[in-house]
PLY file of the C-alpha trace (Angstrom):
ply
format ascii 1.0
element vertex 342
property float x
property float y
property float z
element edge 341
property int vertex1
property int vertex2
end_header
14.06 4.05 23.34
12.94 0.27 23.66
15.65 -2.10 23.63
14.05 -4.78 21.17
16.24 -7.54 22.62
13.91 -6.95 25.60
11.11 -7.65 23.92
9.70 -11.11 23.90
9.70 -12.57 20.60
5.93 -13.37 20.37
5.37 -9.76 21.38
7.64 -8.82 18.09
5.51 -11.04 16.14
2.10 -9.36 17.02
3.22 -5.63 15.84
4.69 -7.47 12.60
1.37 -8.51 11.80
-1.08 -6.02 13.31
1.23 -3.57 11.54
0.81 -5.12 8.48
-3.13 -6.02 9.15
-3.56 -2.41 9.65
-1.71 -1.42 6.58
-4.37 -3.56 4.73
-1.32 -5.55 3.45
-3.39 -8.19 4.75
-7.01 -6.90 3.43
-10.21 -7.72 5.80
-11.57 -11.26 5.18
-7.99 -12.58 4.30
-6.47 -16.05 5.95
-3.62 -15.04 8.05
-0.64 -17.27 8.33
-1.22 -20.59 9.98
0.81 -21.96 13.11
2.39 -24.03 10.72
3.45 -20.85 8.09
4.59 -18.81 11.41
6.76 -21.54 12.18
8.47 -21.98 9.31
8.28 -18.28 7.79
10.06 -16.39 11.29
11.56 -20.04 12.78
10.12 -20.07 16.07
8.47 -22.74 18.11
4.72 -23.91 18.16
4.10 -22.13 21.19
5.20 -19.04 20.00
3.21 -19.01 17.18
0.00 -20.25 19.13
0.86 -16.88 20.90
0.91 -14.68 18.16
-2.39 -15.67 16.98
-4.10 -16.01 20.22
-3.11 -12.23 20.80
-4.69 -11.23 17.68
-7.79 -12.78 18.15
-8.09 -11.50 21.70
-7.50 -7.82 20.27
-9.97 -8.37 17.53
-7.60 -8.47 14.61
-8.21 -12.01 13.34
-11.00 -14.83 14.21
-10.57 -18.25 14.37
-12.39 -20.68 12.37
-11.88 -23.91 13.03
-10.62 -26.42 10.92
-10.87 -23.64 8.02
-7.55 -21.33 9.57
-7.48 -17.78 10.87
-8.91 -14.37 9.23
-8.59 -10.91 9.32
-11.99 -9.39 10.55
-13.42 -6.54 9.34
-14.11 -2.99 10.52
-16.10 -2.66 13.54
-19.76 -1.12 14.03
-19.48 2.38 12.36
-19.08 5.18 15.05
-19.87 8.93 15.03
-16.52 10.17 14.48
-15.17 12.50 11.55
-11.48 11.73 11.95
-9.31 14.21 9.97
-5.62 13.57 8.15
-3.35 17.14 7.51
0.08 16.35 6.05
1.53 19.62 8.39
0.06 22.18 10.23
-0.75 25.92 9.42
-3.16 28.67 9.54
-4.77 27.88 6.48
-5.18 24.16 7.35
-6.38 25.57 11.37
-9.38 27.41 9.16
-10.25 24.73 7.16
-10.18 22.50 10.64
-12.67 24.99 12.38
-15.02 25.11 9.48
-15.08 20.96 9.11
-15.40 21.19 13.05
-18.26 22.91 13.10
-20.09 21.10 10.27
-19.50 17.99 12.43
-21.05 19.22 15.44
-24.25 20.86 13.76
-24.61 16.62 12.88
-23.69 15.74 16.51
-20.18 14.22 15.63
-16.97 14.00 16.84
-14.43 15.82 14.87
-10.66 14.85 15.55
-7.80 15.40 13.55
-4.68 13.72 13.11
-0.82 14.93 12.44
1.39 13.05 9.99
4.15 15.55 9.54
4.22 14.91 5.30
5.32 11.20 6.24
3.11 8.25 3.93
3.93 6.05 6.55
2.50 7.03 9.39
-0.64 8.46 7.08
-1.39 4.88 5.80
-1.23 3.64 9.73
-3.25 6.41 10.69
-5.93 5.90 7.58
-5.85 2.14 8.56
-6.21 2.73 12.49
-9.70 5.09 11.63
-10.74 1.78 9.20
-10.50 -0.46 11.83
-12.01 1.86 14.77
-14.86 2.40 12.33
-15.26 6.31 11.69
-18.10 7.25 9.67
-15.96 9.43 7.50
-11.94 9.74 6.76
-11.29 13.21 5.96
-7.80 13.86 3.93
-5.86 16.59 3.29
-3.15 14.02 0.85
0.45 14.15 1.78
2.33 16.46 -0.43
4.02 13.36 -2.91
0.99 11.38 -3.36
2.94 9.11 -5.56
4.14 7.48 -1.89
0.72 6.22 -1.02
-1.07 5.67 -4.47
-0.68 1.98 -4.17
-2.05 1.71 -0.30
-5.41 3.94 -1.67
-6.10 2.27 -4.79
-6.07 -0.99 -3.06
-8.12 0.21 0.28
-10.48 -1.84 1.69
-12.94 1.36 2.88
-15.58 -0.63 4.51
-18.33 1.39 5.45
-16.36 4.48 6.19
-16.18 7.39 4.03
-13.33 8.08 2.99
-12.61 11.41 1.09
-10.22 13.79 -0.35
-9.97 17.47 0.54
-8.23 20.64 -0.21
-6.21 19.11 -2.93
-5.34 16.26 -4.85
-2.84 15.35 -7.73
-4.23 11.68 -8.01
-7.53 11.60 -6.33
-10.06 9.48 -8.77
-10.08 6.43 -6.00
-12.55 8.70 -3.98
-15.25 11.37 -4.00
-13.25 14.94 -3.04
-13.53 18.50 -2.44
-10.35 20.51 -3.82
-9.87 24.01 -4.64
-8.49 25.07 -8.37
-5.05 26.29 -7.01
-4.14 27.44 -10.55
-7.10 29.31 -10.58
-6.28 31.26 -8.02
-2.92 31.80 -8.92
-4.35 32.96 -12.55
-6.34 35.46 -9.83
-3.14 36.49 -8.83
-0.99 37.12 -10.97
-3.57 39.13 -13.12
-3.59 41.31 -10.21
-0.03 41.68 -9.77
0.78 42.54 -12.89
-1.88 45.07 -13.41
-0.26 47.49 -10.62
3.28 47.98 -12.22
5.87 46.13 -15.13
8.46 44.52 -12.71
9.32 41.11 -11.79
7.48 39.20 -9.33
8.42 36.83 -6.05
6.84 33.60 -5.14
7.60 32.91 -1.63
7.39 29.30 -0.42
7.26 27.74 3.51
8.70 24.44 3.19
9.56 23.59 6.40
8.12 19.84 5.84
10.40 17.26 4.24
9.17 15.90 1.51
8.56 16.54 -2.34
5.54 19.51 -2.28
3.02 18.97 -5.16
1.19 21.78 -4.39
4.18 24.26 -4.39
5.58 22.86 -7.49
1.72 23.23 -9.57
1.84 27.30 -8.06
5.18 27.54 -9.17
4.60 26.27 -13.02
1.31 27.63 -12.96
3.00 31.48 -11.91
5.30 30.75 -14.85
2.68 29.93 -17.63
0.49 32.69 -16.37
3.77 35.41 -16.47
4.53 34.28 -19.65
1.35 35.01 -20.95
0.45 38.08 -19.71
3.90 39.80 -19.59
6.75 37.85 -21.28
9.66 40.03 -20.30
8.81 39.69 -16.87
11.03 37.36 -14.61
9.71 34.81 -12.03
11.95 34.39 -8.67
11.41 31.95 -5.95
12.66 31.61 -2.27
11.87 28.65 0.00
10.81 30.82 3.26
12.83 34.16 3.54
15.88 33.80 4.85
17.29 35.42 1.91
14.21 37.73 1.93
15.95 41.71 2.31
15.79 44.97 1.21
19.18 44.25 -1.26
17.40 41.15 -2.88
14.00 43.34 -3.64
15.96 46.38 -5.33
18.63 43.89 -7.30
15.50 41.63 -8.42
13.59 44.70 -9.34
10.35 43.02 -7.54
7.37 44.87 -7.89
4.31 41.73 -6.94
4.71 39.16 -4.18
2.81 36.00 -3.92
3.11 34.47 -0.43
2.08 30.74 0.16
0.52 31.24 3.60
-0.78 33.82 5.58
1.41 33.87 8.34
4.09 34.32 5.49
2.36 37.36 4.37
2.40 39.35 7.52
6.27 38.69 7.83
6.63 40.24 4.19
4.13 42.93 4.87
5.90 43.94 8.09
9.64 44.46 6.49
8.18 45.99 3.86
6.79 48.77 6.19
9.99 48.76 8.12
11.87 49.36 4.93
9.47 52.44 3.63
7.88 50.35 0.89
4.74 51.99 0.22
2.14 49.02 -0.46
0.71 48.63 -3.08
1.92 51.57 -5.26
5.76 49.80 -4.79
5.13 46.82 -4.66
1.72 44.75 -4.06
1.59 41.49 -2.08
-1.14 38.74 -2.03
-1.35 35.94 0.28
-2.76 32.23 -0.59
-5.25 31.73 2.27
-7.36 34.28 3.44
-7.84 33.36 7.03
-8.69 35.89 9.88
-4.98 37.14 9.98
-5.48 38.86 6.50
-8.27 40.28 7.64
-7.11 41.87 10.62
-3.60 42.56 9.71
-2.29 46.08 9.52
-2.18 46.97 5.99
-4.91 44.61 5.30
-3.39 41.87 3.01
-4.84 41.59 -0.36
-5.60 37.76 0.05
-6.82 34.50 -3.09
-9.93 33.15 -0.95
-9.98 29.21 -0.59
-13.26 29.46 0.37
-13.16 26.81 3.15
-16.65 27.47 4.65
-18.14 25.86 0.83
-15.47 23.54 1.03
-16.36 22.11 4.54
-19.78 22.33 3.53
-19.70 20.33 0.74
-17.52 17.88 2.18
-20.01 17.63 5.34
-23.10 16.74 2.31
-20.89 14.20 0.43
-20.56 11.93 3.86
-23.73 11.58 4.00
-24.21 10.70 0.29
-21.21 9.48 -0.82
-21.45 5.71 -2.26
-18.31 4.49 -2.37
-18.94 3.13 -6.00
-19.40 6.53 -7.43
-16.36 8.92 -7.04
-18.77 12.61 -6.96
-16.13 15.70 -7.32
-16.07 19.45 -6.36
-13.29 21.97 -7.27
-14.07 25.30 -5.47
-13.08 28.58 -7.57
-10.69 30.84 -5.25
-11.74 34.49 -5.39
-9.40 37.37 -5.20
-10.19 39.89 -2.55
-8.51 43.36 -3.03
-7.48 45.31 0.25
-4.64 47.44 1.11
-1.50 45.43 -0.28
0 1
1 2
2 3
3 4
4 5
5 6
6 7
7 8
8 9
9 10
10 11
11 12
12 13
13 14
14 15
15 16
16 17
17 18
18 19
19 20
20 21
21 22
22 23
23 24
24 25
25 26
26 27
27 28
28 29
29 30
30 31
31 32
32 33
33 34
34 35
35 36
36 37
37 38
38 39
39 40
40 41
41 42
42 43
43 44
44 45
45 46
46 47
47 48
48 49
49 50
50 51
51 52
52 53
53 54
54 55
55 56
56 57
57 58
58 59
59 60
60 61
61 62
62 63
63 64
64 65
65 66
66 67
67 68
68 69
69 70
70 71
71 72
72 73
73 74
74 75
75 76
76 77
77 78
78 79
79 80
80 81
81 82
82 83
83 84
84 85
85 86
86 87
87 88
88 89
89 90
90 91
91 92
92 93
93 94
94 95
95 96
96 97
97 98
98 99
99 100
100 101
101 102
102 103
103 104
104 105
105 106
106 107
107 108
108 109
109 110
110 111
111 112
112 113
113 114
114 115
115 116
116 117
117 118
118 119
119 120
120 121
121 122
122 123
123 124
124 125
125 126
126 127
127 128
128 129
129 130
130 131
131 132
132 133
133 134
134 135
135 136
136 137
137 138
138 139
139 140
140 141
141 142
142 143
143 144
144 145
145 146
146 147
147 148
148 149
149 150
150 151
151 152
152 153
153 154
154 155
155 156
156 157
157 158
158 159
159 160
160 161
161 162
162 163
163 164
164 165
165 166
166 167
167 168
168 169
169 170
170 171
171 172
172 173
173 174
174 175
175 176
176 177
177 178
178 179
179 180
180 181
181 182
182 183
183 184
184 185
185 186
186 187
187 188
188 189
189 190
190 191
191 192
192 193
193 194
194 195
195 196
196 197
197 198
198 199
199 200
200 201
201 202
202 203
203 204
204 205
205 206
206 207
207 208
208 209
209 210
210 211
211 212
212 213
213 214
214 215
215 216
216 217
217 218
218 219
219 220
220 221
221 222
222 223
223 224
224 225
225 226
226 227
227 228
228 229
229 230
230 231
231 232
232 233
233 234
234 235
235 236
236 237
237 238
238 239
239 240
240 241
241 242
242 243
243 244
244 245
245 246
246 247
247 248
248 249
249 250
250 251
251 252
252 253
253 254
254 255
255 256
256 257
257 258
258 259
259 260
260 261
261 262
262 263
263 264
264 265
265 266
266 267
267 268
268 269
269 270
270 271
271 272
272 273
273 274
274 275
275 276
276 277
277 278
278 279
279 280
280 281
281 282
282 283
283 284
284 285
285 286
286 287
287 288
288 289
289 290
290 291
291 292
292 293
293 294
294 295
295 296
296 297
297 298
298 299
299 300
300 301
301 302
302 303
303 304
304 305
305 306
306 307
307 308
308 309
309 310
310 311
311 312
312 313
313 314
314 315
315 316
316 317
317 318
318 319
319 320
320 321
321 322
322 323
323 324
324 325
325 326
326 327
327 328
328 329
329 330
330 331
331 332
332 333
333 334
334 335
335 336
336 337
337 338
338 339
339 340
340 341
């Protein structure tokens, strides 16, 4: 860890405002603080201000105009670089990262994605660092409270980068975006759930991201309004990963359909269930929200809602290329169900 007292003060200075240049809290085109305001706003001498700036210009962050003050510049020349934003990592997000990947190189771009671990933070550095390096398109799979960064998006200065939404969104009118109907496919669920026997049914969640998740909490209320529609005596249960996930808990809850949030989720369920002699499906039938290649090599093969990522990178791929940033242009991909052994 850096010892800040180490630090020269001037040095300090800089990260305060590249920080907040890259943040956009100081938008492109902007004056910047004078020597004078430097002075006065973080008491240090002349010199140290004349610092500051000159270390911003040299980086590119401001230019100098003389006798009219200092300004943040703008983006540099687009490059050919698909830059990618994923709130956490998992094997549904690693499918829809190969299928974007390949779109990129069929168009002879660089595809590079970026890790934010669910923090806003760090996601509104990262969107800001792309801005400024000038990728052709800013892919973004939101952060799971999108509350946290709806001021920082409705105010972005997007330049000539594309910047769009993908996978999901609970607030994405700012930009153009390709999501999938996630209460569709739980609808797809649950209908087939329900149809193999009358007992209660398990929605298992992997929250191992801080954070408030959006998406977990629409599957959640969307497994309640469908189960209350189709079979009102039924009961609803839900575990946050499955710690608490045994053989005592399935025959006290009378479970009979399990909805699991990811795929890698799945095989863990599918795998005590054989252990414990659950026969699948005619016991109890599972589905998994992904359908990536481990559903569809697993051993019983997992009954599995289809994002579709392959459309969904597609599409995403065609609205780079003719997205105008004045015109928002949406796509929400249907999620199939497909039936196999579970």
């Amino acid at each position: 860890m850096i010892d800040r007292a180490f630090v020269p003060i001037y040095q300090r200075l800089f990260e305060f405002y590249k920080e907040r240049i890259i943040k956009q809290e100081y938008l492109p085109g902007v004056r910047i603080d004078s020597i004078n305001r430097i002075m006065r706003r973080h008491s240090v001498s002349r010199e140290t201000a004349k610092l500051v700036l000159n270390k911003l210009s040299e980086e590119g962050f401001i230019i100098k105009k003389a006798g009219k003050g200092s300004f943040v510049t703008y983006t540099r020349e687009i490059q050919k670089i698909w830059g990618m934003l994923i709130p956490f990592y998992s094997t549904n997000i690693e499918d829809l990262i190969a299928n974007l990947n390949e779109e990129a190189q069929k168009v002879n771009r660089s595809f590079r994605y970026f890790l934010h671990y669910n923090e806003p933070e760090e996601e509104i550095r990262l969107v800001g660092n792309m801005l400024r390096q000038g990728y052709e398109a800013i892919i973004i799979v939101p952060n799971y409270d999108e509350s946290l960064t709806a001021n920082f998006y409705r105010n972005l200065n997007q330049g000539n980068s594309v910047v769009l939404l993908v996978d999901n969104t609970m607030g994405g009118s700012f930009f153009s975006y390709v999501i999938q109907s996630y209460d569709l496919g739980v609808k797809r669920a649950i209908a087939y759930l329900t149809s193999k026997n009358d007992k209660n049914l398990l929605f298992v969640k992997n929250e191992a991201w801080r954070g408030r998740n959006l998406v977990y909490e629409l599957i959640e209320q969307s497994m309640q309004v469908f189960l209350r529609r189709q079979s009102p005596n039924r009961k609803l249960f839900v575990i946050s990963g499955l710690s608490g996930f045994n053989q005592e808990f399935i025959e006290m809850s009378n479970i009979g359909g399990i909805l699991c949030s990811t795929d890698v989720d799945s095989l863990k369920v599918t795998g005590r269930l054989n252990r414990w002699g659950i026969k699948m499906p005619d016991q109890i039938s599972v589905v998994s929200y992904g359908n990536t290649e481990l559903t569809r090599s697993a051993s019983p093969l997992i009954t599995s809602v289809d994002c579709r990522y392959p459309e969904m990178a597609r599409l995403t791929a065609s609205l780079i290329f003719e997205c105008n940033p004045k015109i928002t242009k949406q796509y929400v991909i249907q999620p199939e169900i497909v039936v196999r052994q579970t």
